[in-house]
C-alpha positions as CSV (number, residue, x, y, z in Angstrom):
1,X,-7.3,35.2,-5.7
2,X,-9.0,34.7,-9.2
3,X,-7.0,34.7,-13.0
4,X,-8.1,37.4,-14.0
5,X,-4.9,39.5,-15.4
6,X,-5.1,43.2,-16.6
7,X,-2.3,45.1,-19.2
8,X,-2.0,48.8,-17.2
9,X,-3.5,50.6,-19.9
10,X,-6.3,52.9,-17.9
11,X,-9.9,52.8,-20.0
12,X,-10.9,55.5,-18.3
13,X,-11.4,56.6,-14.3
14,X,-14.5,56.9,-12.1
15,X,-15.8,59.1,-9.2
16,X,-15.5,56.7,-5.5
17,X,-19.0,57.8,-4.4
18,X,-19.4,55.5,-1.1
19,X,-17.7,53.2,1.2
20,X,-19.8,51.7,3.7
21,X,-18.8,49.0,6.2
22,X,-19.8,45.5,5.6
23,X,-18.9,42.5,7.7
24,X,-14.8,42.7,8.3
25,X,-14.4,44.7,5.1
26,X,-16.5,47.4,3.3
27,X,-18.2,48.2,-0.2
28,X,-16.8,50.7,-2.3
29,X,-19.2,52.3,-4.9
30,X,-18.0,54.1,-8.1
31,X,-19.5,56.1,-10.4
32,X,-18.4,55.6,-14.3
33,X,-20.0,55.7,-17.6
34,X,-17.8,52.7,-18.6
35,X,-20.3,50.0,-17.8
36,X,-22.5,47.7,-17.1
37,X,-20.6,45.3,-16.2
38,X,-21.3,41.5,-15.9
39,X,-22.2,40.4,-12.0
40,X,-18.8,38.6,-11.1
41,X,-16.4,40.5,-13.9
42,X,-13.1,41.4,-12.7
43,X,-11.8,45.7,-12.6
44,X,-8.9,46.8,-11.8
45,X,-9.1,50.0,-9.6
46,X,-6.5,51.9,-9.3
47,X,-4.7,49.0,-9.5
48,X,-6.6,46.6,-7.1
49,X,-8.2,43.6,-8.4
50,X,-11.9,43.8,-7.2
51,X,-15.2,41.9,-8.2
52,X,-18.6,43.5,-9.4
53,X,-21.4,42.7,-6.8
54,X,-23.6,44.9,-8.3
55,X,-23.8,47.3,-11.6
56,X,-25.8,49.9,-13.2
57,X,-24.9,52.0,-16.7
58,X,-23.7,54.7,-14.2
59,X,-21.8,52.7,-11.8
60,X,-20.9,49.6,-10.3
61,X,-20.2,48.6,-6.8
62,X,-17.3,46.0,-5.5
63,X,-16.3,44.3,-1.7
64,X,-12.8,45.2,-0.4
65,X,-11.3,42.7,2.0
66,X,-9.6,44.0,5.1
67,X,-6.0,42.5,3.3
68,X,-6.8,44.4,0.5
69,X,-7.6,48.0,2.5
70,X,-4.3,47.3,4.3
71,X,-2.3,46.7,1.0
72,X,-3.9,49.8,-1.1
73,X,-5.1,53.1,-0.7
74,X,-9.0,52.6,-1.0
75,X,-9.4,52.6,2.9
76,X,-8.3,56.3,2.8
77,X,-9.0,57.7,-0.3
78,X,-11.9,60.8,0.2
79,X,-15.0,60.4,-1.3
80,X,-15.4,62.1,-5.0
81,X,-11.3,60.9,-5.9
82,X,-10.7,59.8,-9.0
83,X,-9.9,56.3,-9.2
84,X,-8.5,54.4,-12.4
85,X,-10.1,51.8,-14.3
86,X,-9.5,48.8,-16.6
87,X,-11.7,46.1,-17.2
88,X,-9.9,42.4,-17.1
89,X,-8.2,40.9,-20.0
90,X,-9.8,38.8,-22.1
91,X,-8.3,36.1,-24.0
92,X,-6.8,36.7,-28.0
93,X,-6.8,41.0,-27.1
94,X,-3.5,42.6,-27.5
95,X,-1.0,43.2,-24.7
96,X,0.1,46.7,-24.9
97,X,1.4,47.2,-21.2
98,X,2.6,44.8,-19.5
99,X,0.9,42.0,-17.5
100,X,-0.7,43.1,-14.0
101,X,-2.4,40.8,-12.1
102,X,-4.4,43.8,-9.9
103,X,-3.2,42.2,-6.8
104,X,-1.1,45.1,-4.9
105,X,1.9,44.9,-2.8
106,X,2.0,48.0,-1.1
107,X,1.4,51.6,-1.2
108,X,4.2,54.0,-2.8
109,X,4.9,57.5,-1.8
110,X,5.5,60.3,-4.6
111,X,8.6,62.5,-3.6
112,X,8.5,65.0,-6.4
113,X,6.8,65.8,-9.6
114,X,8.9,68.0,-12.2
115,X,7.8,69.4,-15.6
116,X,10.7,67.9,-18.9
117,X,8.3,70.0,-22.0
118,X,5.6,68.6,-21.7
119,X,6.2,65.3,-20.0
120,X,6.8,65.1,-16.3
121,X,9.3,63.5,-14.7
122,X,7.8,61.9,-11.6
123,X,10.1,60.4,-8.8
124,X,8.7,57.5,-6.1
125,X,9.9,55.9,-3.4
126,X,9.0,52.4,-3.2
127,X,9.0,50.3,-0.1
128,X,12.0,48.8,1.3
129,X,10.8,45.7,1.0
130,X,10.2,46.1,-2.8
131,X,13.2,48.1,-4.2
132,X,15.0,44.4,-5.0
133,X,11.9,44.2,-7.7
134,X,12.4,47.7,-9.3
135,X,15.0,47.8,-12.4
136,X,16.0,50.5,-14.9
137,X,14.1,49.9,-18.2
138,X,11.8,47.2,-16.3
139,X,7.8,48.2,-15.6
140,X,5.7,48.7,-13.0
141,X,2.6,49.5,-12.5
142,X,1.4,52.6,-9.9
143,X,-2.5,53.1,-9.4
144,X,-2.6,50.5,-12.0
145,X,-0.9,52.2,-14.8
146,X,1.8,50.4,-16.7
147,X,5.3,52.7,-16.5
148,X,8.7,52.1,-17.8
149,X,10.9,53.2,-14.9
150,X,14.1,55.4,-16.0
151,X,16.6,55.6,-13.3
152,X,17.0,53.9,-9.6
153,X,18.5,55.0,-6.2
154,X,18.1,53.0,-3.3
155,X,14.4,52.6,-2.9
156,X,13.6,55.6,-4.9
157,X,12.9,55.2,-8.5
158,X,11.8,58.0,-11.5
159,X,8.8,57.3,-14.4
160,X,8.1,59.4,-16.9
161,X,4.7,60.7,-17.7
162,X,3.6,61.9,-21.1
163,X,0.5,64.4,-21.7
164,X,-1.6,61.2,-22.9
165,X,-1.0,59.5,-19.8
166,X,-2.2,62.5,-17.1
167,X,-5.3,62.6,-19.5
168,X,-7.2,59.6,-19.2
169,X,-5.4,58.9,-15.7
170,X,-5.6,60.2,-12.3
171,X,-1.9,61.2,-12.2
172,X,-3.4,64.7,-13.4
173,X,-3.6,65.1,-9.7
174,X,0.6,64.3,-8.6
175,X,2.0,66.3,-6.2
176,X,4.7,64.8,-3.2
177,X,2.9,63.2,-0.7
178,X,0.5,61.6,-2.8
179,X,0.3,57.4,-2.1
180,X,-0.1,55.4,-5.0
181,X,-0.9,51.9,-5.3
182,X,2.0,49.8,-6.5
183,X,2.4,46.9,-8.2
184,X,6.0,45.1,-9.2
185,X,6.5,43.4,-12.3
186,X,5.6,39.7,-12.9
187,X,8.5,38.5,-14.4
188,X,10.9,40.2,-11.8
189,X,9.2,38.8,-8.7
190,X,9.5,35.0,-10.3
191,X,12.6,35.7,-11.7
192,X,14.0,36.5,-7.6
193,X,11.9,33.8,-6.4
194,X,13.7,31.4,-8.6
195,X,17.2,32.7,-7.3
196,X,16.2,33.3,-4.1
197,X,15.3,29.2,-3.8
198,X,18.6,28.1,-4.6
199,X,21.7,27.4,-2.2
200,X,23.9,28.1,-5.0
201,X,26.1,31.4,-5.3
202,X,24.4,33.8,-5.9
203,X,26.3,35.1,-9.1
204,X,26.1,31.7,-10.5
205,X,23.2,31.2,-9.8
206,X,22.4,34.6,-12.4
207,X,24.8,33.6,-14.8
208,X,23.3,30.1,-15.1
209,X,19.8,31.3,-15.3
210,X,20.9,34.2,-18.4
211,X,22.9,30.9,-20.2
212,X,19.8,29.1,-20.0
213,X,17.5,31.6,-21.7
214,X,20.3,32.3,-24.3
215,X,21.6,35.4,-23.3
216,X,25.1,34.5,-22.7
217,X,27.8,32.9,-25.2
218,X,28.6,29.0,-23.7
């Protein structure tokens, strides 16, 4: 796992044009106009972290670790789908997202896609496992995109999708069914984590931690 940390805002997508097998894992190959990028350099696609092992102005190629196939989509996608991409952070740029760190948790599910004008209100059902990570008004990020998710139920959540966003995005695509790549947001994992160590109650535990970060009146 390298530092390299990405803000969910797509640059543009790319064409998957091979996956071959190589030793326990395989090599994807995709085809963009966005590079050449540096040997080594970090790219998000479609949300997983990945390296550049090789790179031409009209693509570049990357190793995928069995872990990582098992956690994402790119062991399934078809060749020619459009995957998104975003090249790593670098340090001093503006944050306009939020912060990813391109390493995946587990695949989501789309359940329906509905047209609001011209947005499109997009609903998802997350993993059980995840669900305790997903919060009204928090973000997450799905095939790498950073969204502000608008209502919860259960392990279901809803995201809103303007015009801009299907554009430069594969989300042009949705439809139920689809399996996208989800990430859950940074400060909500540590934030459990934290309360999750404790033996205190659980409620106190919450209140403390709000008091602390000035939230709360003493």
């Amino acid at each position: 796992m390298d530092g390299a940390m990405f803000t969910g805002l797509i640059e543009t997508t790319g064409e998957l044009r091979s996956r071959q097998a190589r030793g326990p894992g395989f090599r994807l190959v995709v085809g963009t106009s966005l590079g050449p990028f540096e040997l080594g350099e970090s790219i998000a696609v479609s949300g997983a972290c990945l390296t550049v092992v090789e790179s031409s102005a009209q693509h570049f190629a990357a190793d995928v670790s069995l872990e990582t196939a098992d956690k994402t989509t790119l062991g399934a996608l078809p060749l020619g789908a459009r995957v998104n991409l975003e090249r790593s952070l670098a340090l001093g740029e503006r944050l306009g997202g939020h912060l990813v760190t391109g390493h995946v948790d587990a695949v989501a599910e789309v359940l329906s896609v509905e047209s609001v004008g011209e947005a499109w209100r997009v609903k998802v059902r997350a993993p059980r496992q995840l669900a305790r990570f997903v919060a009204a008004k928090g973000s997450v990020a799905l095939d790498g995109v950073s969204l502000t998710v608008n209502t919860v139920a259960d392990d279901a959540f809803e995201v809103m999708l303007i015009p801009h966003t299907r554009e430069v995005t594969n989300f042009s695509l949705l439809a139920p069914g689809v399996r996208l790549n989800m990430e859950v947001d940074l400060v909500a994992r540590y934030v459990l984590r934290y309360l999750d160590a404790s033996e205190d109650d659980p409620d106190a535990r919450l209140h403390g931690l709000l008091a602390r970060a000035g939230f709360l009146k003493k």
